[in-house]
KOLKOLTOR-584523 format. One line per field, with one value per residue (C-alpha): x, y, z; chain; residue number from 0. Coordinates in steps of 0.001 Angstrom, whole numbers. Example, Ala and Ser with C-alpha at 12.3 -4.5 7.8 and 13.67 -1.06 7.14 Angstrom:
2
u = c(12300 13670)
v = c(-4500 -1060)
w = c(7800 7140)
chain = c(A A)
n = c(0 1)
//
This chain:
709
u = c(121257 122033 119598 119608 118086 116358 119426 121294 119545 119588 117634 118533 117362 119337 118022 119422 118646 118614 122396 123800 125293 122218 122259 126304 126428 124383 126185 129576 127938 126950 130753 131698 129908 130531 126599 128229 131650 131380 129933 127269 127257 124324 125603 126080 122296 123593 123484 121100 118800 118006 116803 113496 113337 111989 114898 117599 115510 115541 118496 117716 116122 111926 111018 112376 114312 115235 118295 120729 124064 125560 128276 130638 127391 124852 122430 121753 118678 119232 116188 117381 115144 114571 115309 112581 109652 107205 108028 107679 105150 108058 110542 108132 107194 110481 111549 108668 110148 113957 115623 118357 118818 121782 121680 123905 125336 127060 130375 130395 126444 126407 122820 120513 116960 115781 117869 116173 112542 113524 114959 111568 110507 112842 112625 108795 109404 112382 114436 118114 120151 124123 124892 127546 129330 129507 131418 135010 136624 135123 137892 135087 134431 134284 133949 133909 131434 129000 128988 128234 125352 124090 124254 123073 120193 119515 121201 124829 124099 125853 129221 131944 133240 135456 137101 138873 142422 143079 139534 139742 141156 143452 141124 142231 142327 139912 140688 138679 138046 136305 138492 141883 143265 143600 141883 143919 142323 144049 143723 140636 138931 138037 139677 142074 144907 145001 147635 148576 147385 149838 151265 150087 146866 146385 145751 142798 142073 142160 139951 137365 137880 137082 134382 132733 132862 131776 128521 127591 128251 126190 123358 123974 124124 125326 128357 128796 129794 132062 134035 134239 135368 138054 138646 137845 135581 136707 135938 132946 131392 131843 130080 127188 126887 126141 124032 121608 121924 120740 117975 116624 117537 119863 122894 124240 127258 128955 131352 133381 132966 133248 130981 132331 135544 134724 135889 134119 131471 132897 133495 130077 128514 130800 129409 125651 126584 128427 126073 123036 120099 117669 114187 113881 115506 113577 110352 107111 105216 101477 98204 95476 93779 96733 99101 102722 103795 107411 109532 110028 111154 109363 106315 103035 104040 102538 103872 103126 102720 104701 104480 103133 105016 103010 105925 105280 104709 104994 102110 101946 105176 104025 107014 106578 108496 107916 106815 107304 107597 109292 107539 107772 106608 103440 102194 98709 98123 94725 94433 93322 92032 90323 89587 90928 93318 96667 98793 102486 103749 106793 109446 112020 115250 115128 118642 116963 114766 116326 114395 116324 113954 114925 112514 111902 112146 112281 111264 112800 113875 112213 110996 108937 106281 104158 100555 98631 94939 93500 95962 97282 99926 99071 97231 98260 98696 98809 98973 95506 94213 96888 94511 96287 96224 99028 98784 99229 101812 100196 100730 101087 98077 98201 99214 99232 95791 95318 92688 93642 91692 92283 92515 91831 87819 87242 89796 88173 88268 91743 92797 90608 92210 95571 94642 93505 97015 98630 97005 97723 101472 101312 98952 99726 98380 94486 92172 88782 86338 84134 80250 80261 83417 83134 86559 88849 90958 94713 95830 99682 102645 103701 104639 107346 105542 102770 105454 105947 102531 102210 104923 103765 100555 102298 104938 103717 99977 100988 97675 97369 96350 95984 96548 94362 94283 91053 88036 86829 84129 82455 78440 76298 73754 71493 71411 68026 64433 63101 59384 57956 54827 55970 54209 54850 52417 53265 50683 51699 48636 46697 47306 49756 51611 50339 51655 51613 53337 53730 57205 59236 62838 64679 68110 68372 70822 70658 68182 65828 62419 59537 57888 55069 52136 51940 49729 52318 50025 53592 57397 60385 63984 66805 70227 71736 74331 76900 76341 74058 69819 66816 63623 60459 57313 54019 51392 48884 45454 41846 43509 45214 47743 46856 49123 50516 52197 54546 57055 57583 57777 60546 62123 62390 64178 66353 67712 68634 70242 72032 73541 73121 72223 75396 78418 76614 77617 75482 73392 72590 71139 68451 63976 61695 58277 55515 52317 49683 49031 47205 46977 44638 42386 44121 47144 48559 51255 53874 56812 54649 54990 58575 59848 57767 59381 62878 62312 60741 63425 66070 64034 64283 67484 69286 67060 68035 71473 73039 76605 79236 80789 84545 86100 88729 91921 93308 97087 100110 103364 106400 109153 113140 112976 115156 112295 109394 108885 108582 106300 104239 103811 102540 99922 98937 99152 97175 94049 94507 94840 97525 95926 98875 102935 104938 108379 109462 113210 114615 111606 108414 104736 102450 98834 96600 93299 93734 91033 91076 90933 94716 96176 97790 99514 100089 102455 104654 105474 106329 107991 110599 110465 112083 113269 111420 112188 108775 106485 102354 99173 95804 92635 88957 88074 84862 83225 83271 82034 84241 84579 82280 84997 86033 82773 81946 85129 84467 80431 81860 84438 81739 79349 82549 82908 79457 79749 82565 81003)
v = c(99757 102801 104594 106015 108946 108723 110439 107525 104840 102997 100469 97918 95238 92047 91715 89420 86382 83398 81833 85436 85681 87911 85493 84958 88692 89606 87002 88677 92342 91265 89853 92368 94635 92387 91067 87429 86143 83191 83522 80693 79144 78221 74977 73978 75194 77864 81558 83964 84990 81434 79505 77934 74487 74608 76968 74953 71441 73417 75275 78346 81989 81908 84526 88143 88700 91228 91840 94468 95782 98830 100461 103786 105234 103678 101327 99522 97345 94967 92696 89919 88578 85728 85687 84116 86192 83423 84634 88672 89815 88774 90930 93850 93902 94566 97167 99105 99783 100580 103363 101334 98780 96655 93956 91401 90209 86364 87277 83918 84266 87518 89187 86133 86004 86980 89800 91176 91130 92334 94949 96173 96420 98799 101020 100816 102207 104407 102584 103826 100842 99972 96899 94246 92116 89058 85953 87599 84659 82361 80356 81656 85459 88025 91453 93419 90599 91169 95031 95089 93230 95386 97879 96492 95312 98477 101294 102894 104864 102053 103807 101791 102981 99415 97092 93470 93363 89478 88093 84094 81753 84103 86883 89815 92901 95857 99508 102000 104730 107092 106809 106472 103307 99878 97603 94460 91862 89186 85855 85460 88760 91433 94421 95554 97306 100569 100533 103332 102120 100215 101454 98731 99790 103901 104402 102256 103889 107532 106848 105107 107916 110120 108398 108411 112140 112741 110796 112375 115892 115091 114615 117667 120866 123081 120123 120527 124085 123422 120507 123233 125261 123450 120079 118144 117227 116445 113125 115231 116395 112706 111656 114308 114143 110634 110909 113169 110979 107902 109970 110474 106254 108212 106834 103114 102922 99020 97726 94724 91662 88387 87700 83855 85186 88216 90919 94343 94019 96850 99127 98369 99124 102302 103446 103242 105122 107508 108421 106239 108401 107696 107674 111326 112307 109924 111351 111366 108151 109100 108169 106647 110218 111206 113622 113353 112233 112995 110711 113220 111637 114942 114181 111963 108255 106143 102630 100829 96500 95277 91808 89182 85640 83197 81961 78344 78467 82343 83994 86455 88226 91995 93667 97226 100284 103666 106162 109008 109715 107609 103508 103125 100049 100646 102869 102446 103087 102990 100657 103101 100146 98070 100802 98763 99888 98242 98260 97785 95249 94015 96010 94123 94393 91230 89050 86520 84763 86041 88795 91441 93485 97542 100494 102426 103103 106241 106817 105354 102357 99195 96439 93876 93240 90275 89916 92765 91464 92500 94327 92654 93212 96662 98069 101437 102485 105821 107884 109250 112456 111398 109578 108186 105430 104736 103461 99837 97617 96468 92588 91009 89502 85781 83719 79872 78073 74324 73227 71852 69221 67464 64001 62925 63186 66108 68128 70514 72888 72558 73036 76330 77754 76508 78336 81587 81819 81489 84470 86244 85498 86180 88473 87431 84362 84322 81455 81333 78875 78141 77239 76912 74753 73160 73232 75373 77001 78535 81303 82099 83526 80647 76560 77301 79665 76501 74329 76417 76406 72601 71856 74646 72547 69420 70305 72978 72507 68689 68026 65499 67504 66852 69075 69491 71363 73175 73127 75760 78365 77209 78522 76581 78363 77677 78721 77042 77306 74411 73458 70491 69640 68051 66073 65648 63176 60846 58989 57435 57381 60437 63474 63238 65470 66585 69386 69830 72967 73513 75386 76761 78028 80364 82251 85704 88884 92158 93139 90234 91598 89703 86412 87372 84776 84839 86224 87920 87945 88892 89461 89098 90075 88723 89582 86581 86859 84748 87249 87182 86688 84944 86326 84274 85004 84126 82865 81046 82339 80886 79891 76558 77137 79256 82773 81106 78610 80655 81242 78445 77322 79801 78944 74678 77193 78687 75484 73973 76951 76958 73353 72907 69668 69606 69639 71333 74871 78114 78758 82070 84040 82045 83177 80962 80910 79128 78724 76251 73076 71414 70805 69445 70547 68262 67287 70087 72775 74109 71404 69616 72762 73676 69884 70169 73809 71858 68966 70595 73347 70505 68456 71871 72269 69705 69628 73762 73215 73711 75317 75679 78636 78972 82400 84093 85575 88951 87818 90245 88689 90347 88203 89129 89643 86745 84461 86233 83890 81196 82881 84006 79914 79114 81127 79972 76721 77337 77863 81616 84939 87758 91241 93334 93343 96697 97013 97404 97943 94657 93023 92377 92844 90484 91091 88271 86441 82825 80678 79910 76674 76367 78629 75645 74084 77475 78986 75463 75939 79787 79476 76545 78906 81677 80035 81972 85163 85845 87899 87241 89206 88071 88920 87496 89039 87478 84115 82593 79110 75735 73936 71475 68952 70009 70585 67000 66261 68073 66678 63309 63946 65506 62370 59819 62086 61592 58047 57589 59917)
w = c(113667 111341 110191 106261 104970 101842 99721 101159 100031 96571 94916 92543 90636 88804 85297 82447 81412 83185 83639 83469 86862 88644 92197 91981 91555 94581 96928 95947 96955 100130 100773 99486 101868 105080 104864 105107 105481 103055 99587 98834 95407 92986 92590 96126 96553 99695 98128 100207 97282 96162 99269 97886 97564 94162 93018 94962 92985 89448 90191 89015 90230 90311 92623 92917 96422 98283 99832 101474 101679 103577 101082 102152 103864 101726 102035 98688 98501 95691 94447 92495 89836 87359 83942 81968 80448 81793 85390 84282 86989 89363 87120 86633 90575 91090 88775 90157 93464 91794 90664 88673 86915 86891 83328 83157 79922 79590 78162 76096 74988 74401 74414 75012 75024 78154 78164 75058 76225 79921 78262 76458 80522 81191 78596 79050 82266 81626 84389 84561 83414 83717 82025 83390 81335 83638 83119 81838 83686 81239 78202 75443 77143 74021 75878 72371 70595 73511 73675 69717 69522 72844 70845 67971 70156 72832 70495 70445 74087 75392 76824 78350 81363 81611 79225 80384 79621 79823 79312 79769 82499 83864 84032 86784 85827 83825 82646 84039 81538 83736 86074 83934 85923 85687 88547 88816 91357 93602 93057 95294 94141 96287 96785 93750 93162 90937 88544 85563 82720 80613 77712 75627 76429 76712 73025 73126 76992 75385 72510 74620 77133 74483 73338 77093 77571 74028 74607 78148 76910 73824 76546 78708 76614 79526 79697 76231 76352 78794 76672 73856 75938 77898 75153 78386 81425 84682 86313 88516 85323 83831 86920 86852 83694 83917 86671 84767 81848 83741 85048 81726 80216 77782 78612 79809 81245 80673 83452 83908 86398 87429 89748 90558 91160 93083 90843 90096 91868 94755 91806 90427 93980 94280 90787 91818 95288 93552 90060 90181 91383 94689 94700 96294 92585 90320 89278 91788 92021 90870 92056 90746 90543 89213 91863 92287 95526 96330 97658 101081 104352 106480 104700 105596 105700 102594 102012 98767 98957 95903 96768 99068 99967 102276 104360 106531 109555 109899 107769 104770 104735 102695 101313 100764 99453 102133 98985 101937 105246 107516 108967 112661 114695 116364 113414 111886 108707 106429 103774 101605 99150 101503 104480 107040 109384 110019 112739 111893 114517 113378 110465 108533 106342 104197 103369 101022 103809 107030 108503 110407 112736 112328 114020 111257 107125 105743 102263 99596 101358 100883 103930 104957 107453 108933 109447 107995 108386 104989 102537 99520 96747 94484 98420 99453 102971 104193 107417 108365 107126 104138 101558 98592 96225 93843 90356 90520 88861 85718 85213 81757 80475 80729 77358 78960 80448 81905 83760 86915 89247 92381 91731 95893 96566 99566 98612 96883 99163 99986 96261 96141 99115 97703 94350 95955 98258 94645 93458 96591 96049 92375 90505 87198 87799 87300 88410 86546 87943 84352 85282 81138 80813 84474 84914 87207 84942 85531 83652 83716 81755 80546 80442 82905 84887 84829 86226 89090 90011 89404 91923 94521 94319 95102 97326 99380 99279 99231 96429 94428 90717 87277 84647 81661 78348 78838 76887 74109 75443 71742 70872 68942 66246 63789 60123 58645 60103 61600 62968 64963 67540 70629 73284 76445 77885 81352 83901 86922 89074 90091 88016 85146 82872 79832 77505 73731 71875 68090 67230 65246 65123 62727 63242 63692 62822 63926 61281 61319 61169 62629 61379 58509 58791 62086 64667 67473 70715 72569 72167 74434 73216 75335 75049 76423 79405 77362 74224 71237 71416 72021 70722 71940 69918 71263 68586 70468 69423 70489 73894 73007 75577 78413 79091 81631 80555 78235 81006 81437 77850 78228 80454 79242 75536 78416 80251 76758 75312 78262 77317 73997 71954 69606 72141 75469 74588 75119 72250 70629 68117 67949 67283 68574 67807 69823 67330 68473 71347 73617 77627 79578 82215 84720 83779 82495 84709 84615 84543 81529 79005 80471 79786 76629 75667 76119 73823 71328 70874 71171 68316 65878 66653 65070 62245 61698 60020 63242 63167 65726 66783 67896 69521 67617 69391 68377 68827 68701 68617 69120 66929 66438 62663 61579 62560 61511 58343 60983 62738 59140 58193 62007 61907 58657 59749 62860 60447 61690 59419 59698 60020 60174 60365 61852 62429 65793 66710 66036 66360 64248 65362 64113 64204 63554 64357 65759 67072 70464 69887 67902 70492 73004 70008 68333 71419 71438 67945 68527 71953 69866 66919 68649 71864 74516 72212 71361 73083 72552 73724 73095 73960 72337 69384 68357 67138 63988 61901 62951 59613 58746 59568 62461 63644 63388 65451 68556 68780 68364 71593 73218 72805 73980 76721 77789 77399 79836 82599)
chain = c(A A A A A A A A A A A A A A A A A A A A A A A A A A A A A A A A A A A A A A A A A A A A A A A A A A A A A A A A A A A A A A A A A A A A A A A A A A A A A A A A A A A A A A A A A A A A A A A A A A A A A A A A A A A A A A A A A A A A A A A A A A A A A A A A A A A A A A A A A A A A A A A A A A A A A A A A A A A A A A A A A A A A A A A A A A A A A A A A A A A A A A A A A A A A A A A A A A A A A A A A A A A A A A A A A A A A A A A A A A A A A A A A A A A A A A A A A A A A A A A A A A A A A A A A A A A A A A A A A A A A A A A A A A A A A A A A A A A A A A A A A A A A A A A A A A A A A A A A A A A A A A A A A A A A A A A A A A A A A A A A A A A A A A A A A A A A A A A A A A A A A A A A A A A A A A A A A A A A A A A A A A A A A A A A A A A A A A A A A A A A A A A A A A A A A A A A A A A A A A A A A A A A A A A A A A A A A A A A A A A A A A A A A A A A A A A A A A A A A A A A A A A A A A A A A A A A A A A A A A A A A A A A A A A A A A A A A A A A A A A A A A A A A A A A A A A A A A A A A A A A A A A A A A A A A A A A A A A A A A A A A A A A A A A A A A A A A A A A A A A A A A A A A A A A A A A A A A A A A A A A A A A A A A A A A A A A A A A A A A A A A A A A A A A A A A A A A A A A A A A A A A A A A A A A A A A A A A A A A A A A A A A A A A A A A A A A A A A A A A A A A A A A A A A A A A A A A A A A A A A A A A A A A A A A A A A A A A A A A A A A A A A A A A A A A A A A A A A A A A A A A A A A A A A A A)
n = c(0 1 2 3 4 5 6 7 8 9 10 11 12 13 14 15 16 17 18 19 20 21 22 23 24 25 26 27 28 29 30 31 32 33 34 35 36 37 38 39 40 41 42 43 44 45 46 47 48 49 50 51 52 53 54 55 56 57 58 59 60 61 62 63 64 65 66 67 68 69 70 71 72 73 74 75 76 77 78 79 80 81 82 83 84 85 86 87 88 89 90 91 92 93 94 95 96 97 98 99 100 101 102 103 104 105 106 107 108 109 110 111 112 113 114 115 116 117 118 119 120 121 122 123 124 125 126 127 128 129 130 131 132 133 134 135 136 137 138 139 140 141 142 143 144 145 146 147 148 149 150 151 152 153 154 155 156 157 158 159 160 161 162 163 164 165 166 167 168 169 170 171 172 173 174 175 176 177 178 179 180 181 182 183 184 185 186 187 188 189 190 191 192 193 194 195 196 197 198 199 200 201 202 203 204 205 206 207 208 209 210 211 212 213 214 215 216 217 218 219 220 221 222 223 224 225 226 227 228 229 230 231 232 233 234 235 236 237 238 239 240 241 242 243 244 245 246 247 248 249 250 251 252 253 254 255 256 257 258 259 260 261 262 263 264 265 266 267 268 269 270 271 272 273 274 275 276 277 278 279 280 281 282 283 284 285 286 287 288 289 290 291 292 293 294 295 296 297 298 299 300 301 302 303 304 305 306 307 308 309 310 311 312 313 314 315 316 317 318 319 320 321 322 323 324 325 326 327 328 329 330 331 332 333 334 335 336 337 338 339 340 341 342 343 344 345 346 347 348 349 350 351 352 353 354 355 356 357 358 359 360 361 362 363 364 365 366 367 368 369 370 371 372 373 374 375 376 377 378 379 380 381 382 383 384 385 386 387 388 389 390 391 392 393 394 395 396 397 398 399 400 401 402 403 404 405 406 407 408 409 410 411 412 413 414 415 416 417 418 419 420 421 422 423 424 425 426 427 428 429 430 431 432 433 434 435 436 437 438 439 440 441 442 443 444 445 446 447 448 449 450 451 452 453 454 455 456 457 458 459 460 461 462 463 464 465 466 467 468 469 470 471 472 473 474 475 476 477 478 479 480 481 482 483 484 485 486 487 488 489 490 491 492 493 494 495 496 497 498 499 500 501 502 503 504 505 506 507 508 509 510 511 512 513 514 515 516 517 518 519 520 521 522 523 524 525 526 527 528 529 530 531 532 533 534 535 536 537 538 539 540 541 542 543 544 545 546 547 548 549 550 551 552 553 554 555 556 557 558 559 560 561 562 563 564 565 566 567 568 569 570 571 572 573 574 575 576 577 578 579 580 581 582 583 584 585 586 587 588 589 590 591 592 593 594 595 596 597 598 599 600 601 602 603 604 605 606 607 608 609 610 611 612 613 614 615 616 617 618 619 620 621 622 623 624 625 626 627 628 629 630 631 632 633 634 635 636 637 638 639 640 641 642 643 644 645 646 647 648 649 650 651 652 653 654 655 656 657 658 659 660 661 662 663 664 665 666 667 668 669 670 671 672 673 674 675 676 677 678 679 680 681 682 683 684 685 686 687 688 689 690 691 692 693 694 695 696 697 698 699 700 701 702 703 704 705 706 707 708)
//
């Protein structure tokens, strides 16, 4: 098994938009590498990166893989990724642990919509990107169409290094104007042949030639000096210069290929041997704390977990990236997360799901390994005496929720250890189990994103489930004052129950003084744990109710605000003043003035104006301009209010407030609006009045959903 050092390693990741080529591409490096000796197909459901059998069902890439190639003394670790935003925390995983990026552009689509918001990713990380043009071979293929509007999109630092000479059917051959030759491929692909440039051709070579060095030295200033001086730069300054440039995400080289037919992608992996940097030259990975740790081979071993798969049969499969020093088998390593100390057993290089056992990593490289009793995706694990934690990958907040429920009676358990192996795999998904709502909530990235977890249910987990659109967290309130006596009064043999309290309700603000009239014996202030106040006055005088009885008076308030009388929401912000009764010297306890407490609260309520209360999103949506009137009459449509609009590259940022309640509806209308373009982030804002008529809606569902349970 050879062995790399960590100059010798690169790592790469796919990006582009779904359809663009990203699994055909990576099937056509390993062939062209020797990793396999026939290259698999999407459509016949055999390429190494897609072996799921939801991707071979859907046909498409859901999950990031990782695979390998050994290129001219390299070892290039390419993770091939999805291309739809609703899958991002399997995009983003991925482009933590590369140095390059390698974006794919659909000759006859030109730059589609995943392409755009993957590219806001990389630039957010300042990943070094080359961008393919894919798909040459295609009858509609417009190589110049599809580099203008990249560069209308990403800026004019795109550079092309190749242009197609016959784009179309009888696509076969590019000019390389790095290099200053023409690659013409045989029928089959593969290995080309380098040909002078024609002369049909070398005007349009030169000036593009031109145009290349221009651009690097414009990024170099000692490179600069040296094309005044000389009117030229040599193909090792190009290359350098390049180098340095992708270092930075200043410049983006744009090659040629057609991954179906085999062409360009050896030139492509030549290029990222050759000029794309290694992690020892990208810039330390940080810790939590904050220190740089270099990516240094001699140094202590640290291994970061970027992901987690749960394979059948087999166990938790942890794929890590060595951050430094070098992985042996028989190692242990502290979890410096969880404190628990791991032995590594078994090491891997991954082709798609075929595991290939090696002795060692060095750092840099990127591997898997089985079994590791308690350390999850975002751990850290370090030699001892080493302690570090690196900054973890930072998911997208969710913008999709359904509550989910097994259908099958004694599975609950099941389904929650289902759910919890979901989140293991996938950390953008989060799983809220609502005590208010009682429902088991899902939150995710997205309907298709929701799909995928719908069918992993299903399929792998084999449970039954039904998806739900989940309920509103809503509070109910008063906004009038409201008194009543209440008596609760029941015989059955032996000692009864007897309790009788006068009382009155009011709502309160933050600057609500206390009750005149009233003689306050005692005062409790509670700030609610689902948010706003009770305040329970005690005004019993000449002992009609004895001291201790008020708790649990209290405590009857509590259990109702708890489930309020309008739709079973928490109530808040409400005063509650306890003024005169009666007991009884034997009847009277404890559960008579709590039950007592309840009812009469419950009886003021809904004779207090009572108002419902809905929570209020703060929503930013990223929108390509040309739709952002769209966008403007959704919201407005939504019953929601625009706060704010900034421009943003080619996008727009829209700020606005949207209630919680309009949000399912309101991310159908802009996902079709913009067709997946779109980007939204929300988090709660605060609560505000439901409209009267809407009000009267949701406590009439709420009393036909009592009915039927």
């Amino acid at each position: 098994m050879l062995q790399f050092d960590s100059k010798h390693v690169k790592n790469v990741v796919l990006l582009g938009h779904t359809g663009s080529g990203k699994t055909t591409l990576a099937e056509a490096m390993l062939f062209e590498s020797g990793i396999i000796n026939r290259r698999g197909t999407v459509e016949e459901k055999n390429t190494i990166a897609d072996y799921t059998d939801i991707e071979h069902e859907k046909g498409k890439t859901l999950f990031s893989k990782l695979v390998n190639s050994k290129w001219k003394g390299y070892k290039i670790n390419i993770l091939d990724t999805p291309g739809y935003d609703d899958l991002s925390g399997e995009i983003i995983s991925a482009m933590r642990v590369s140095e390059c990026g390698v974006m794919l552009l659909n000759a006859r689509m030109g730059v589609e919509v995943g392409t755009d918001i993957i590219w806001q990713y990389t630039d957010e990380f300042k990943l070094p990107v080359i961008f393919a043009v894919n798909q040459l071979d295609h009858e509609q293929a417009d190589f110049d169409k599809t580099v203008a509007e990249a560069k209308a999109h990403f800026g004019n630092q795109l550079v092309i290094v190749q242009y197609p000479v016959n784009q179309g059917p009888n696509f076969n051959a590019v000019i390389d104007v790095l290099n200053m030759v023409m690659y013409q491929y045989p029928s089959d692909g593969g290995k080309p042949e380098k040909l002078p440039i024609p002369d049909a051709e070398k005007e349009k070579a030169k000036q593009l030639h031109q145009e290349l060095i221009e651009t690097i030295a414009a990024n170099d200033e000692r490179l600069m000096e040296n094309y005044f001086e000389k009117g030229e730069l040599n193909e090792d300054e190009m290359k350098l210069g390049l180098h340095h440039s992708l270092l930075k995400h200043e410049i983006f080289p744009v090659f040629c290929v057609s991954a179906k037919l085999n062409m360009g992608g050896g030139r492509l992996m030549g290029f990222i041997d050759n000029v794309c940097p290694s992690a020892y030259e990208m810039p330390p990975q940080l810790t939590i704390d904050n220190r740089e740790i270099p990516c240094d081979d001699k140094a202590k071993t640290a291994i970061f977990i970027y992901k987690t798969v749960s394979e059948p049969h087999v166990g938790e499969l942890s794929f890590f990236k060595v951050l430094s020093g070098t992985i042996k088998v028989g190692d242990e390593l502290t979890n410096e997360e969880t404190g628990q100390v791991e032995k590594i057993m078994q090491l891997f290089e991954m082709e798609g799901n075929k595991r290939i056992a090696v002795d060692e990593l060095t750092a840099g490289d990127i591997g898997a390994t089985l079994k590791l009793k308690n350390t999850h995706t975002n751990n850290t694990l370090h030699e001892k005496g080493f302690p570090i934690s690196i900054q973890p990958i930072q998911f997208p907040s969710p913008t999709f929720s359904m509550a989910v429920e097994g259908t099958k009676k004694g599975e609950e358990e099941k389904l929650s250890a289902a759910l919890h192996q979901l989140v293991e795999e996938d950390p953008s998904i989060i799983v809220e189990v609502s005590a208010e709502l009682k429902q088991t909530i899902i939150h995710c990235q997205g309907e298709l994103h929701m799909a995928v977890i719908k069918w992993k249910l299903e399929n792998t987990h084999k449970l039954a489930v039904d998806f739900k659109k989940p309920k509103v967290a809503y509070r109910e309130t008063i906004q009038a004052e409201a008194e009543t006596t209440y008596r609760h009064k029941k015989q059955s043999g032996g000692a009864g129950q007897f309790g009788e309290i006068s009382m009155k309700i009011f709502p309160i603000t933050a600057d609500t003084a206390d009750p005149k009239g009233y003689p306050i014996r005692g005062k409790e202030e509670i700030d609610l744990p689902w948010g706003g106040k009770l305040i329970y006055y005690n005004c019993i005088v000449g002992g009609a109710i004895d001291a201790r009885f008020h708790p649990s008076i209290l405590k009857g308030v509590m259990e109702k605000m708890q489930e309020g009388p309008l739709t079973g929401s928490h109530v808040q912000d409400v005063g509650v003043l306890v003024y005169d009764g009666k007991m009884h010297a034997v009847d009277s306890n404890d559960l008579s003035f709590k039950i007592a407490g309840m009812m009469a609260f419950k009886e003021n309520f809904v004779n207090a104006n009572p108002q419902l209360l809905e929570p209020i999103h703060e929503v930013i949506i990223v929108t390509p301009d040309e739709i952002t009137g769209g966008i403007m009459s959704a919201i407005q449509s939504h019953r929601s209010m625009v706060e704010g609009m900034d421009a943003e590259g080619h996008f727009t940022k829209i700020k606005a407030l949207i209630p919680i309640a309009e949000m399912h509806e309101f991310m159908g209308t802009v996902r079709s609006l913009s067709q997946g373009r779109a980007k939204l982030n929300m988090e709660f804002s605060h609560y505000e009045k439901v409209p009267y008529e809407i009000q009267q809606e949701v406590i009439q569902s709420f009393k036909e959903d009592l009915v039927e349970v």
